[in-house]
MDTraj code that builds the backbone (N, CA, C; nanometers):
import mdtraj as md
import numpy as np

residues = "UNK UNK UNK UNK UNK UNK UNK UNK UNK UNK UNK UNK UNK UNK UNK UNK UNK UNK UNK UNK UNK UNK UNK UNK UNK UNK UNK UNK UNK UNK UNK UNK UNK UNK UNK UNK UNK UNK UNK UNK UNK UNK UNK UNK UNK UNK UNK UNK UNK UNK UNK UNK UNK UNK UNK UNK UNK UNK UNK UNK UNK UNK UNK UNK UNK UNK UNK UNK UNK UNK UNK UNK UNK UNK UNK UNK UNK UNK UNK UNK UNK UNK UNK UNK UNK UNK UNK UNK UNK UNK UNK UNK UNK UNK UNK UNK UNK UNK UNK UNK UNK UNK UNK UNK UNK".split()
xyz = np.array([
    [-9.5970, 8.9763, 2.8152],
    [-9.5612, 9.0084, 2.6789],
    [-9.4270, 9.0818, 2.6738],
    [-9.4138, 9.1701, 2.7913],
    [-9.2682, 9.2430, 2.7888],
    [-9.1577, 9.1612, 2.8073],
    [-9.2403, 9.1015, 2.8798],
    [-9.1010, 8.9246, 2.9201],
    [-9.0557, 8.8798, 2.8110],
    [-9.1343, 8.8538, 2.7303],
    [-9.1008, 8.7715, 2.5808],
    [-9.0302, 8.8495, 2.4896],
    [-9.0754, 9.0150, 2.4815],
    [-8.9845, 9.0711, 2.3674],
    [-8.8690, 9.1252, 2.4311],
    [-8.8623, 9.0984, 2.5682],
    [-8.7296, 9.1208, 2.6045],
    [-8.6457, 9.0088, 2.6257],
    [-8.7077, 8.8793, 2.5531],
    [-8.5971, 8.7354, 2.5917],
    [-8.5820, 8.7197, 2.4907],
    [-8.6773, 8.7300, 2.4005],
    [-8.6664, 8.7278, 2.2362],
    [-8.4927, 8.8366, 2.1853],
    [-8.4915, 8.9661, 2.2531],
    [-8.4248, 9.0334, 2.2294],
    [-8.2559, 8.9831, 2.2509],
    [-8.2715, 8.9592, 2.3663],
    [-8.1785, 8.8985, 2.4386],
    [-8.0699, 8.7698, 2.3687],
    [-8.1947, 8.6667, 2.3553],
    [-8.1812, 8.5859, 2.2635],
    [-8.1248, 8.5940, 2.0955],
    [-8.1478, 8.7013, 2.0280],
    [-8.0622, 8.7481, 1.9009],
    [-7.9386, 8.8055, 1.8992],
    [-7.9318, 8.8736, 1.9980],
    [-7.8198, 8.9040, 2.0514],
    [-7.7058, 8.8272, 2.0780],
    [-7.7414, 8.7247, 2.1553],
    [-7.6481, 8.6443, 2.1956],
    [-7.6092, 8.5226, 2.0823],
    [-7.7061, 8.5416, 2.0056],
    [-7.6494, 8.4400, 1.9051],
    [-7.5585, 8.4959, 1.7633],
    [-7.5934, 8.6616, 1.7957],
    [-7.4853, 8.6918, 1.6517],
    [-7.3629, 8.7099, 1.7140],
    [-7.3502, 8.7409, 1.8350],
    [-7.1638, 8.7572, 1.8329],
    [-7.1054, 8.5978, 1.8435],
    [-6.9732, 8.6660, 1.8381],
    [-6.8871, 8.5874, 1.7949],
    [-6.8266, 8.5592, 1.9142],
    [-6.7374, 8.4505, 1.9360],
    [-6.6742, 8.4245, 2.0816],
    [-6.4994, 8.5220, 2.0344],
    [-6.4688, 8.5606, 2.0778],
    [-6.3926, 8.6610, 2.1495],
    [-6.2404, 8.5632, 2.0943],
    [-6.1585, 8.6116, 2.0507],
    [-6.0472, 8.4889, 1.9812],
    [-5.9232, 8.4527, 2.1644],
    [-5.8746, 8.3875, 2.1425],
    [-5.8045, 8.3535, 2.2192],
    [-5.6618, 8.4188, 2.2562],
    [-5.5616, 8.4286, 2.3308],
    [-5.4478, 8.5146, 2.2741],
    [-5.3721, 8.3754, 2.1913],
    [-5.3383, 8.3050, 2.1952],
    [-5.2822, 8.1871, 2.1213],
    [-5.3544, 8.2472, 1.9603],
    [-5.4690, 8.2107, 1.9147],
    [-5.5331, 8.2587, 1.8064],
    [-5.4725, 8.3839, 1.7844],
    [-5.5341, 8.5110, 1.8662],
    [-5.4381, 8.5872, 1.7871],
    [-5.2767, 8.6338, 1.7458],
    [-5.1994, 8.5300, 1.8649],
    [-5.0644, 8.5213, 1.7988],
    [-5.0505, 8.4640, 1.7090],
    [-5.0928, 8.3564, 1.6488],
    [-5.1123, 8.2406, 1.5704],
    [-5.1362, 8.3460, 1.4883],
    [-5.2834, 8.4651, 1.4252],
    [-5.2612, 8.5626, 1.3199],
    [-5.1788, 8.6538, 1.3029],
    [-5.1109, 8.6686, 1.4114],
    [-4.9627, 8.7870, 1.3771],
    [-4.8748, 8.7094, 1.3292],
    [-4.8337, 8.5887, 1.3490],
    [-4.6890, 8.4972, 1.2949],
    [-4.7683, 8.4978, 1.2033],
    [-4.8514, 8.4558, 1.1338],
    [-4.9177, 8.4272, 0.9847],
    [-4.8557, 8.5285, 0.9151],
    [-4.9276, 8.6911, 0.9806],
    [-4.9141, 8.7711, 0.8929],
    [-4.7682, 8.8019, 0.8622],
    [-4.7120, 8.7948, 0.9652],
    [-4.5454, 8.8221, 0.9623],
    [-4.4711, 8.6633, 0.8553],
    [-4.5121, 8.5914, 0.8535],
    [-4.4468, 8.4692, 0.7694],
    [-4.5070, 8.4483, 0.6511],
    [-4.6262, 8.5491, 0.6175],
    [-4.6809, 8.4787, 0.4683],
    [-4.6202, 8.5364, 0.4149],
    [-4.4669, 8.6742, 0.3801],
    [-4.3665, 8.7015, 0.2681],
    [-4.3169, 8.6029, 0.2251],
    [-4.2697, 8.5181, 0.3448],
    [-4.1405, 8.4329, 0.3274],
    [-4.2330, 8.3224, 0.2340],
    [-4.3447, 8.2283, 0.2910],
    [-4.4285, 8.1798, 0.2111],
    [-4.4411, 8.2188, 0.0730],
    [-4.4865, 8.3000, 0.0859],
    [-4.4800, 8.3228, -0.0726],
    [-4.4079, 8.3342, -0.1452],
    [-4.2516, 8.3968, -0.0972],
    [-4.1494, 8.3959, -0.1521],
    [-4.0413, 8.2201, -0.2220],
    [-4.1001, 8.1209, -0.0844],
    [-4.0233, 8.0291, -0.0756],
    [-4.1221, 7.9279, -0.2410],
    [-4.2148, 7.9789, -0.1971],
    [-4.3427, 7.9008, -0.3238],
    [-4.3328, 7.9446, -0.4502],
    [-4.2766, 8.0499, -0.4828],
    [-4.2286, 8.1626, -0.5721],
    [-4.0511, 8.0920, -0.6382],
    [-3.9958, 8.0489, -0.5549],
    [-3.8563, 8.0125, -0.5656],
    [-3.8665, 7.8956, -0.6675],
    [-3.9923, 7.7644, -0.5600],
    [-3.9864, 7.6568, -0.6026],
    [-4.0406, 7.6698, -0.7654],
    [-4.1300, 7.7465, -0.7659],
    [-4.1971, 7.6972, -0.8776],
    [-4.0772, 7.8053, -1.0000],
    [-3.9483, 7.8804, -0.9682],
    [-3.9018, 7.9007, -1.0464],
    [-3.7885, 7.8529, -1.1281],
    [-3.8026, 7.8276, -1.2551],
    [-3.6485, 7.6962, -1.3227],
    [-3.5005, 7.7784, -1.2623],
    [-3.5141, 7.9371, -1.1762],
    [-3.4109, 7.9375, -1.1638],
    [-3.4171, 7.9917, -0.9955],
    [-3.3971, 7.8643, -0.9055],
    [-3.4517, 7.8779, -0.7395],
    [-3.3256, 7.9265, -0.6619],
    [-3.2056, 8.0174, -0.6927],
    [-3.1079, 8.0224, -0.6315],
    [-3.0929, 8.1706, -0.5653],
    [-3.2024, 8.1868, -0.5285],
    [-3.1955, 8.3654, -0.4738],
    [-3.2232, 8.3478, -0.3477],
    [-3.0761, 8.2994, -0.2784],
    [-3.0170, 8.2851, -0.1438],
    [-3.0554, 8.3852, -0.0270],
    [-3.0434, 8.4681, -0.1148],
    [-2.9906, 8.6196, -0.0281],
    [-3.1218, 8.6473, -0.0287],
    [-3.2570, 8.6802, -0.1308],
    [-3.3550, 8.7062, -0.1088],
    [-3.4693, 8.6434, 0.0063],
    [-3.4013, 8.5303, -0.0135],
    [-3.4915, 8.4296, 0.0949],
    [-3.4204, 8.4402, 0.2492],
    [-3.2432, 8.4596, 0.2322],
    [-3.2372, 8.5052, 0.4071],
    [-3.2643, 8.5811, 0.4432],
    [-3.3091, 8.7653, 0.3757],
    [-3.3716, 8.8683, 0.4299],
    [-3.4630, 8.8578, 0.4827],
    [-3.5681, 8.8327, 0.3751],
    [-3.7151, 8.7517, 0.4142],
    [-3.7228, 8.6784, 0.5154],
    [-3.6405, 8.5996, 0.5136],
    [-3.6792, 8.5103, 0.6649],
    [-3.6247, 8.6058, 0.8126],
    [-3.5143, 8.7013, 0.8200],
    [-3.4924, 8.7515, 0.8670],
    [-3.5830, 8.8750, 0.9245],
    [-3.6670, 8.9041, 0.8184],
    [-3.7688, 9.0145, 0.8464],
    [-3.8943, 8.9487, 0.8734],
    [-3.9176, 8.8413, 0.8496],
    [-4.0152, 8.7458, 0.9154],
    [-3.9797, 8.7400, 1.0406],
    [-3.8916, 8.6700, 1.1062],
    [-3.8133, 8.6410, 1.2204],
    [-3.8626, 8.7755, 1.2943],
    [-3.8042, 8.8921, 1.2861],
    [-3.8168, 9.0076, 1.3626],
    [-3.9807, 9.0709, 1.3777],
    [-4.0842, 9.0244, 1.2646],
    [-4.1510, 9.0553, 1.2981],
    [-4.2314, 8.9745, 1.4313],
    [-4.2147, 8.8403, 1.4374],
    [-4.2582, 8.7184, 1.5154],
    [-4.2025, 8.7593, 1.6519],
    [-4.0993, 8.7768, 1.6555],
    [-4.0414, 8.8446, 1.7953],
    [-4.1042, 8.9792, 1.8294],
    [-4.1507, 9.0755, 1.7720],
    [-4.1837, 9.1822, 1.7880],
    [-4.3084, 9.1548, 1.8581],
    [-4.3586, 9.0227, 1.8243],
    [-4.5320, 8.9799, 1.9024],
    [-4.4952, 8.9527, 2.0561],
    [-4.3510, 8.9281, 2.0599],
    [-4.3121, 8.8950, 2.2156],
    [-4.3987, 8.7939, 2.2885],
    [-4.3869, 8.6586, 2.2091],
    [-4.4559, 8.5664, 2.2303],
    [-4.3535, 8.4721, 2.3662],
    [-4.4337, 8.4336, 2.4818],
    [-4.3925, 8.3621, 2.5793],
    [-4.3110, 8.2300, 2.5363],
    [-4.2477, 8.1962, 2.5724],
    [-4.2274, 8.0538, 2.5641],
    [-4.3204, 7.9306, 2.6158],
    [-4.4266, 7.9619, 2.7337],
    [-4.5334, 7.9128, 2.7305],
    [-4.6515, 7.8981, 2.6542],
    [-4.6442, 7.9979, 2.5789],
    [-4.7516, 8.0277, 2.4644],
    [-4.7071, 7.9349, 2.3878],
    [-4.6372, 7.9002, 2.3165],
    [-4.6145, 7.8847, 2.2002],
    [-4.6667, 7.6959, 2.1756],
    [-4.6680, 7.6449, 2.2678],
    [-4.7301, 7.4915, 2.2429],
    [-4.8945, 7.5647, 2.1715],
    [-4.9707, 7.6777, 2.2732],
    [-5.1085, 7.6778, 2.2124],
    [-5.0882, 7.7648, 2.0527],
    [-5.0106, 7.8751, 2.0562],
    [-5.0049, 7.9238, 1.8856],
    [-4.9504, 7.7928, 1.8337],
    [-4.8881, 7.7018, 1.8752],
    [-4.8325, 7.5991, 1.7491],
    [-4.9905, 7.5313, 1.6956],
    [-5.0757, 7.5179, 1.8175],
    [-5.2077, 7.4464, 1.8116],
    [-5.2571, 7.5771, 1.7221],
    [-5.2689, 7.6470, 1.7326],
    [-5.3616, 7.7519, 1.6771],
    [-5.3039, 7.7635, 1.4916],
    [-5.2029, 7.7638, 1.5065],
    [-5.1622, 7.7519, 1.3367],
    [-5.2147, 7.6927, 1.2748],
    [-5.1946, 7.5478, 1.3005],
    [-5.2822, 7.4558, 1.2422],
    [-5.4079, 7.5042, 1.1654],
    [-5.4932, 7.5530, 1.2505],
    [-5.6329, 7.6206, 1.1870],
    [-5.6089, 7.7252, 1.0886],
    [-5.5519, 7.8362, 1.2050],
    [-5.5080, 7.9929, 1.1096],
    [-5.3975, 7.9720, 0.9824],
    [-5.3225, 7.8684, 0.9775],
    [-5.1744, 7.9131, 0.9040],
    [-5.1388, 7.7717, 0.8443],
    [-5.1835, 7.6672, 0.8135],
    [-5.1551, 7.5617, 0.7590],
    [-5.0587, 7.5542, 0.6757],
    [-5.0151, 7.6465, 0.5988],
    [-4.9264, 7.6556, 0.4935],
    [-4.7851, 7.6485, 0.5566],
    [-4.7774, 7.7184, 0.6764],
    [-4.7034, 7.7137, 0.7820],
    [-4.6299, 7.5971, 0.8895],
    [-4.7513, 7.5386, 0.9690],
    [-4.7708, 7.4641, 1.0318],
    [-4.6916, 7.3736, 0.9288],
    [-4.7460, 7.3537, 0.8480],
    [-4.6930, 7.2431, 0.7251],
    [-4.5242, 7.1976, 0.7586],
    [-4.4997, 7.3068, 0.7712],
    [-4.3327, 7.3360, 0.7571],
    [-4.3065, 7.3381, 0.9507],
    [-4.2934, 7.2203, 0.9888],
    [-4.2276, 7.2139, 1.1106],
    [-4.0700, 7.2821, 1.1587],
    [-4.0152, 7.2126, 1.0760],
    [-3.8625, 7.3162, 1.0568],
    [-3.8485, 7.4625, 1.0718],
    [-3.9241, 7.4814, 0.9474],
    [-3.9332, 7.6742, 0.9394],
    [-4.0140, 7.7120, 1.0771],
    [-4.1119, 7.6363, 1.1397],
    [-4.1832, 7.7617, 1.1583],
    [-4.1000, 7.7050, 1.3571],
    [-4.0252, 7.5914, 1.3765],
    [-3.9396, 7.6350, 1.4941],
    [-3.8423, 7.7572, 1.4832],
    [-3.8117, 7.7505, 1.3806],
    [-3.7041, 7.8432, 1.3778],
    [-3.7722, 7.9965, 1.3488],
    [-3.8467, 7.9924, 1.3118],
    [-3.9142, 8.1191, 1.2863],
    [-3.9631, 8.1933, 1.5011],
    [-4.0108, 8.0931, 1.5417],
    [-4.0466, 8.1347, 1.6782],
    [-3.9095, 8.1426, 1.7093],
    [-3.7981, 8.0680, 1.7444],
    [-3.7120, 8.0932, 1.8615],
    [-3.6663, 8.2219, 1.9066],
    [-3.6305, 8.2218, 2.0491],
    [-3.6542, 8.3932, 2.0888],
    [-3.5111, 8.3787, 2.0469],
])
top = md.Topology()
chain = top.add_chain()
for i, resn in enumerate(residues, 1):
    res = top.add_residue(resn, chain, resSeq=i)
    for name in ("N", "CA", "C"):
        top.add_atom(name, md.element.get_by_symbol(name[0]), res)
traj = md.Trajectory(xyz[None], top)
């Protein structure tokens, strides 16, 4: 009987955690968090009749940029965060262009 409420135990346990994120995954959520200004900013532009705030959008990308470097992401890494965006950052991923240029060291 002790066998059982200790496999039983065992057994709940192991099914509420969670698997442990990857480092790709969690670089993949630091570039998110560091690029959803510019996102929003660039979505903000489009949808405005007057989209010419140059200067607002190179800061932004500039302070995006520095934060992405600040993750001090490998150059090996970055094939699996490109994979990992996809899931975490689609809005992103979307934008092949931006988001090379957003990684380069």
């Amino acid at each position: 009987m002790r066998l059982l409420l200790i496999l039983t135990s065992l057994l709940l346990f192991s099914c509420n955690s969670t698997p442990e994120e990857s480092k790709a995954e969690k670089l993949a959520k630091a570039v998110c968090n560091c690029a959803t200004p510019l996102l929003m900013l660039n979505r903000e532009v489009q949808t405005s009749p007057k989209n010419e705030d140059f200067d607002r959008i190179q800061a932004q990308f500039e302070q995006s940029r520095r934060c992405i470097q600040e993750q001090r992401i490998k150059p090996e890494d970055i094939p699996e965060v490109l994979k990992a965006l996809v899931v975490r950052c689609p809005d992103l991923s979307a934008s092949q262009a931006l988001t090379e240029e957003l990684l380069k060291n």
